[in-house]
C-alpha positions in Angstrom: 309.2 139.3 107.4 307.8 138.7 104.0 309.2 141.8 102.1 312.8 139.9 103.5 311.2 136.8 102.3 310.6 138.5 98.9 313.6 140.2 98.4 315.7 137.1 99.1 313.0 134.1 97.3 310.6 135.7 94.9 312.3 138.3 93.6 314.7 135.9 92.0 312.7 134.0 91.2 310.1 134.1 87.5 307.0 136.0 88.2 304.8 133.6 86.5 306.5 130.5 88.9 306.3 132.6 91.6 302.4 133.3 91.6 302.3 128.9 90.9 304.9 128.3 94.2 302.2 131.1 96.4 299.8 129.7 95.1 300.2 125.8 95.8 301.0 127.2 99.5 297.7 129.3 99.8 295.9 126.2 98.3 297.6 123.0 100.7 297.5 126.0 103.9 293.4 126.0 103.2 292.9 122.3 103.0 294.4 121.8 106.3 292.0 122.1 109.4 293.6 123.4 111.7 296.5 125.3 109.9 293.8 127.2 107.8 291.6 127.9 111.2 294.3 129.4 112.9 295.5 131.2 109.7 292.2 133.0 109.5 292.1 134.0 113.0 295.5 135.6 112.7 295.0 137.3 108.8 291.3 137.6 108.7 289.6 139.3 111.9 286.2 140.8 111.3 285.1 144.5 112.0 281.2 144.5 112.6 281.6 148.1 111.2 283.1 146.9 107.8 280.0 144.8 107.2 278.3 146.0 103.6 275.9 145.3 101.4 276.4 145.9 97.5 274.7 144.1 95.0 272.3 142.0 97.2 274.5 140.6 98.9 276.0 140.8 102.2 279.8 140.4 102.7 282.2 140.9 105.7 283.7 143.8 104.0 284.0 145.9 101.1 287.8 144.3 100.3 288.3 141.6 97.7 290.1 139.8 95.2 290.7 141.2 91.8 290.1 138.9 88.9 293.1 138.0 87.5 294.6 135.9 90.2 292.4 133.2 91.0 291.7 132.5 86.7 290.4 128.4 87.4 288.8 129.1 90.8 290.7 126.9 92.7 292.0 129.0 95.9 288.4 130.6 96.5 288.6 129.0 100.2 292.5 130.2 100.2 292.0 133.6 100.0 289.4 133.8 101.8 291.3 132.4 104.6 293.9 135.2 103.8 290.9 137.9 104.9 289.5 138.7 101.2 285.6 139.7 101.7 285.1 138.4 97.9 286.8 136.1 95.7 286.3 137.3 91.8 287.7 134.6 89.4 288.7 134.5 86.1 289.1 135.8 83.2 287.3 132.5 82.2 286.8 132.4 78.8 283.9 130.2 76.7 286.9 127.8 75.4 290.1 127.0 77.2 293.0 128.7 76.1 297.0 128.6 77.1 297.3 132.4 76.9 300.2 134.1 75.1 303.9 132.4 75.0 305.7 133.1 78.4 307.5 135.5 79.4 304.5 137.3 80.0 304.4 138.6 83.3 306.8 140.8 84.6 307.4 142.8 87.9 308.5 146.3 87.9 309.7 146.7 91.8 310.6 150.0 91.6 307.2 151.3 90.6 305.7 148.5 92.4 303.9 147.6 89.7 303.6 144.5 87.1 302.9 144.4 83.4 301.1 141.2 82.2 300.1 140.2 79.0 298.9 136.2 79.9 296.0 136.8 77.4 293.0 135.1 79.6 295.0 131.5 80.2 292.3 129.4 81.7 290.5 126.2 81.2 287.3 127.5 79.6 284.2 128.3 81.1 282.8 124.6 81.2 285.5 123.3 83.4 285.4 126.3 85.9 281.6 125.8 86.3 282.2 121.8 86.7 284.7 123.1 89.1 281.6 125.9 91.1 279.5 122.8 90.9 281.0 120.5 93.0 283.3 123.3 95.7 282.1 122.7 99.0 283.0 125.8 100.5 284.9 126.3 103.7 284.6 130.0 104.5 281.5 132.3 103.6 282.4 134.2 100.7 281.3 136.1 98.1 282.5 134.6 94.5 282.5 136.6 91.4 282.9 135.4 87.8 284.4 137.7 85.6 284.4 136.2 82.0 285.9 137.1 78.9 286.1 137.0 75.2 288.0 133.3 73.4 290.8 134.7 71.7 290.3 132.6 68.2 286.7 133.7 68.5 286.0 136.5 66.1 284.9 139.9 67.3 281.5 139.9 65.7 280.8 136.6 67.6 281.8 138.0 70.4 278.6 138.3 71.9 277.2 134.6 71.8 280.8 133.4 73.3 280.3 135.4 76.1 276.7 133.9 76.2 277.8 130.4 76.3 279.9 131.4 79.6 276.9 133.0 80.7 275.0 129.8 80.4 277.4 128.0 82.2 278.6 130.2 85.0 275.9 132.0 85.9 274.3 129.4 88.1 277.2 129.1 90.3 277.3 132.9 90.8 277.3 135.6 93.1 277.8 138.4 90.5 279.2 138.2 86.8 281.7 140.7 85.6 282.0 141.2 81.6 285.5 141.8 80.9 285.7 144.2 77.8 288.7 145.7 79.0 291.8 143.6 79.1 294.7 144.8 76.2 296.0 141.4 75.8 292.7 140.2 73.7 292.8 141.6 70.1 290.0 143.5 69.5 288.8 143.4 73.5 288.5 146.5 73.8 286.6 147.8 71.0 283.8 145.9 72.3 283.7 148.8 74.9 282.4 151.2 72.3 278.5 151.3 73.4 277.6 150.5 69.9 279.3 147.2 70.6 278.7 147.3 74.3 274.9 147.5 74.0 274.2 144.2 72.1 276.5 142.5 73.8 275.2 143.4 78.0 271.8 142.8 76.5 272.6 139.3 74.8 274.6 138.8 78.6 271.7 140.0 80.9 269.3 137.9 79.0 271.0 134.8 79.1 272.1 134.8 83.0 267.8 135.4 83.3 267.0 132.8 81.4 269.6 130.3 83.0 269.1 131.2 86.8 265.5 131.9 87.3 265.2 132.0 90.8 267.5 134.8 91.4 268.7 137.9 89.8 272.3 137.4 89.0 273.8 140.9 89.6 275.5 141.7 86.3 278.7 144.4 86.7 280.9 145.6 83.4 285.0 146.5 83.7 286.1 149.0 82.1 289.5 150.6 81.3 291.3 154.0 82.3 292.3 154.4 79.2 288.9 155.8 77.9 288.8 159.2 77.3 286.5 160.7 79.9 283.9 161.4 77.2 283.9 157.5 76.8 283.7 156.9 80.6 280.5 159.1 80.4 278.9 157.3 77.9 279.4 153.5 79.7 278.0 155.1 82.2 275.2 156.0 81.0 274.3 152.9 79.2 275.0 151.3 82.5 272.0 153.3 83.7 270.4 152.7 80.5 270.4 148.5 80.7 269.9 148.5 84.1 273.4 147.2 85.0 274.1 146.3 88.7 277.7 147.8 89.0 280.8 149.0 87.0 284.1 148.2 88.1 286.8 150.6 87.3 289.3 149.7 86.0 291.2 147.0 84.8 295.2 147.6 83.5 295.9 150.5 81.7 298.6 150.6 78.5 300.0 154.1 79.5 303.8 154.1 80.3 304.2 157.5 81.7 306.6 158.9 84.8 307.8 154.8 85.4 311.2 154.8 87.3 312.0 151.0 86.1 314.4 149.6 83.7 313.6 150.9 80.2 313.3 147.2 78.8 310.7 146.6 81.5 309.4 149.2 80.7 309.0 148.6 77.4 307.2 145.1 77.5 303.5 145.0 75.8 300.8 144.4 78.1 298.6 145.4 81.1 299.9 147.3 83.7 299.0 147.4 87.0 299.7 148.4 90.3 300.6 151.9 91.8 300.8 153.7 88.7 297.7 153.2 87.8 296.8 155.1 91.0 295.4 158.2 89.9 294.0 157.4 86.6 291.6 154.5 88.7 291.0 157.2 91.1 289.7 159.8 88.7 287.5 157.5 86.5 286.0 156.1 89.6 285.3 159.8 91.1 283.9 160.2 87.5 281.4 157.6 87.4 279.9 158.6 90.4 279.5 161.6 89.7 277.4 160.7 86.6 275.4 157.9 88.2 275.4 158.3 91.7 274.6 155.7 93.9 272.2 154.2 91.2 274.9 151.6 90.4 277.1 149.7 92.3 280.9 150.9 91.7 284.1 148.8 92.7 287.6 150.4 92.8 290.5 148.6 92.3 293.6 150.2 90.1 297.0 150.8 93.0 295.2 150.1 96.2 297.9 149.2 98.1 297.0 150.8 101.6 293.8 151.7 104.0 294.5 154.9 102.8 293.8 154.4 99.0 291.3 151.8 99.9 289.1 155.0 102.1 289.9 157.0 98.9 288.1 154.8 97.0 285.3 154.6 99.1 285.0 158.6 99.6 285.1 158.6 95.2 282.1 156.6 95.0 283.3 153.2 95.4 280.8 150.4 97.9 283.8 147.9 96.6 287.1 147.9 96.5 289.7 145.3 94.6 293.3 144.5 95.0 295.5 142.3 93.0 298.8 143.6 92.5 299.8 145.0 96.0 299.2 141.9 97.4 302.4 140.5 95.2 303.9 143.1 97.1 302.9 143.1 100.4 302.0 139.5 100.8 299.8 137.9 103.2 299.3 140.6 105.5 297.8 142.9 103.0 294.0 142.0 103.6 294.4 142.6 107.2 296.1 145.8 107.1 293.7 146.9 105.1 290.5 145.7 107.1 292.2 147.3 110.4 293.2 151.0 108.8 289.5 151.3 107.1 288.0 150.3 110.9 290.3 153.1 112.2 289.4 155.8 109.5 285.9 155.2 109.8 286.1 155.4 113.8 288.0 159.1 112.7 285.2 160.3 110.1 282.4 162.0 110.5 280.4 159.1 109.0 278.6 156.7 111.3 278.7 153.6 108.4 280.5 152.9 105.5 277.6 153.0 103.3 277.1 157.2 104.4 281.4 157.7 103.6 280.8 156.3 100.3 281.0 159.2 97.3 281.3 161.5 100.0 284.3 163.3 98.3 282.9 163.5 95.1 279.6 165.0 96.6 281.6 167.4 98.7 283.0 168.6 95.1 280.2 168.7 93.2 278.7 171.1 95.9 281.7 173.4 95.1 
């Protein structure tokens, strides 16, 4: 029903309006009782087996939100009616910002992909936390903040704008997410050089301890596939270095390669996202693991579009797993379908929890 409905509505429709229209229906379906009660028993049922742990905290599942969609934290309580274990929001940035001129999102269908170059539109770190403050949530969830550089803000100040977000968000919390990564920020992602990286996590770390002082705030960086796998090495081992809680990998990548869309899609600046980015997510995430083990907390989310690449995920190394783009695709039944084939894989592995299945693969090569 709603790949017709997509086909015949969305796909005619501007990408950018598109997301608005879905989204004002996600939003007005969760401030309705009993609409968003019974949409939650039908899109979100829970698996006792999927229940995890990662960074401190206990969630239904290992399935959430990517950032990216959510970017004001307005439809936390919406998608986790629609059966997303965590909700990460943002990019928030320390000042508001419109983004880049639209057009700038684009869908290539027959890759089932999007490239996107919005350039962190929000409104600024001090209106999402006024917005944390006063939510008074529905549904349990798990919220991450994932915050990111102001575009006018140069990138040798980098560090104290990301502070300033730090000292505002942090309170309101599950886990922060340092967003070095995104190509639609000139200058991003240099800061993912460790020489930049270092300062920067430090200046971070210390500022969410010295804000919220009655709890760790778990404190995770995202990185992008298109390091070189020397470079992936070396976040890593900072990440062991400072002590960081997680790595998510990875955010869009600016490789074109082996697209089957119209050349002057193809051929739009930006992030993209979505099934080609499959592999490359895949491999860095398999990397990682192997170089820090289950000492850190990794999240895999690049072209999960099934249970299938989900389970992949987990066997690589990842206790998370993100979607963001597939969703576009599949619509509202996504979560679900990927909840019920990850019960069903586990049931058909030789692993009696998640937690065992996770790195498995990896491990399994290493011992090669």
């Amino acid at each position: 029903m709603y790949k017709f409905f997509f086909r015949l509505v969305f796909k005619r429709m501007d990408p950018e309006q598109a997301h608005y229209a879905a989204f004002r229906w996600i939003r007005l379906a969760a401030r309705i009782p009993v609409l968003r009660t019974f949409v939650a028993a039908a899109l979100a049922p829970r698996y006792k087996e999927l229940r995890t742990e990662a960074l401190g905290l206990r969630m239904h599942g290992p399935f959430g939100l990517a950032a990216g969609f959510d970017k004001n934290a307005v439809a936390i309580d919406g998608m986790a009616m629609l059966g997303f274990d965590h909700i990460e929001i943002g990019t928030v940035t320390g000042e508001p910002q419109p983004g880049n001129p639209k057009q700038r999102l684009f869908r290539l269908v027959a890759d089932r992909a999007l490239i996107n170059r919005m350039g962190f539109n929000n409104e600024g770190s001090a209106a999402v936390a006024a917005r944390l403050a006063s939510r008074n949530p529905v549904f349990r969830t798990t919220v991450g903040v994932n915050i990111g550089k102001t575009k006018v803000v140069p990138e040798a100040e980098a560090a104290a704008d990301y502070v300033k977000s730090t000292e505002r968000l942090a309170a309101h919390a599950d886990y922060l997410v340092v967003n070095v990564s995104s190509p639609n920020t000139p200058g991003l992602r240099n800061l993912q050089a460790t020489e930049s990286l270092r300062p920067l996590l430090t200046a971070v770390r210390e500022a969410a301890d010295r804000t919220v002082t009655d709890r760790r705030v778990p404190l995770l960086v995202k990185i992008a596939p298109d390091l070189a796998d020397e470079d992936v090495d070396a976040v890593a081992d900072l990440a062991v270095e400072l002590g960081l809680d997680g790595i998510i990998a990875t955010n869009t990548t600016i490789a074109r390669s082996g697209l089957k869309s119209a050349p002057e899609l193809v051929a739009e600046t930006g992030g993209l996202s979505g099934a080609p980015l499959k592999e490359r997510s895949l491999a860095v995430l398999s990397r990682l693991y192997a170089r820090v083990g289950p000492r850190i907390t990794l999240v895999g989310v690049g072209g999960v579009e099934s249970a299938e690449d989900a389970w992949q995920r987990i066997l690589a190394g990842a206790t998370l797993v993100q979607g963001y783009s597939a969703f576009i695709y599949e619509g509202p039944f996504y979560a679900r379908a990927i909840h019920k084939g990850l019960a069903a894989r586990l049931a058909a592995s030789p692993y009696a929890t998640l937690a065992e299945a996770v790195g498995a693969e990896t491990r399994k090569k290493a011992a090669l």
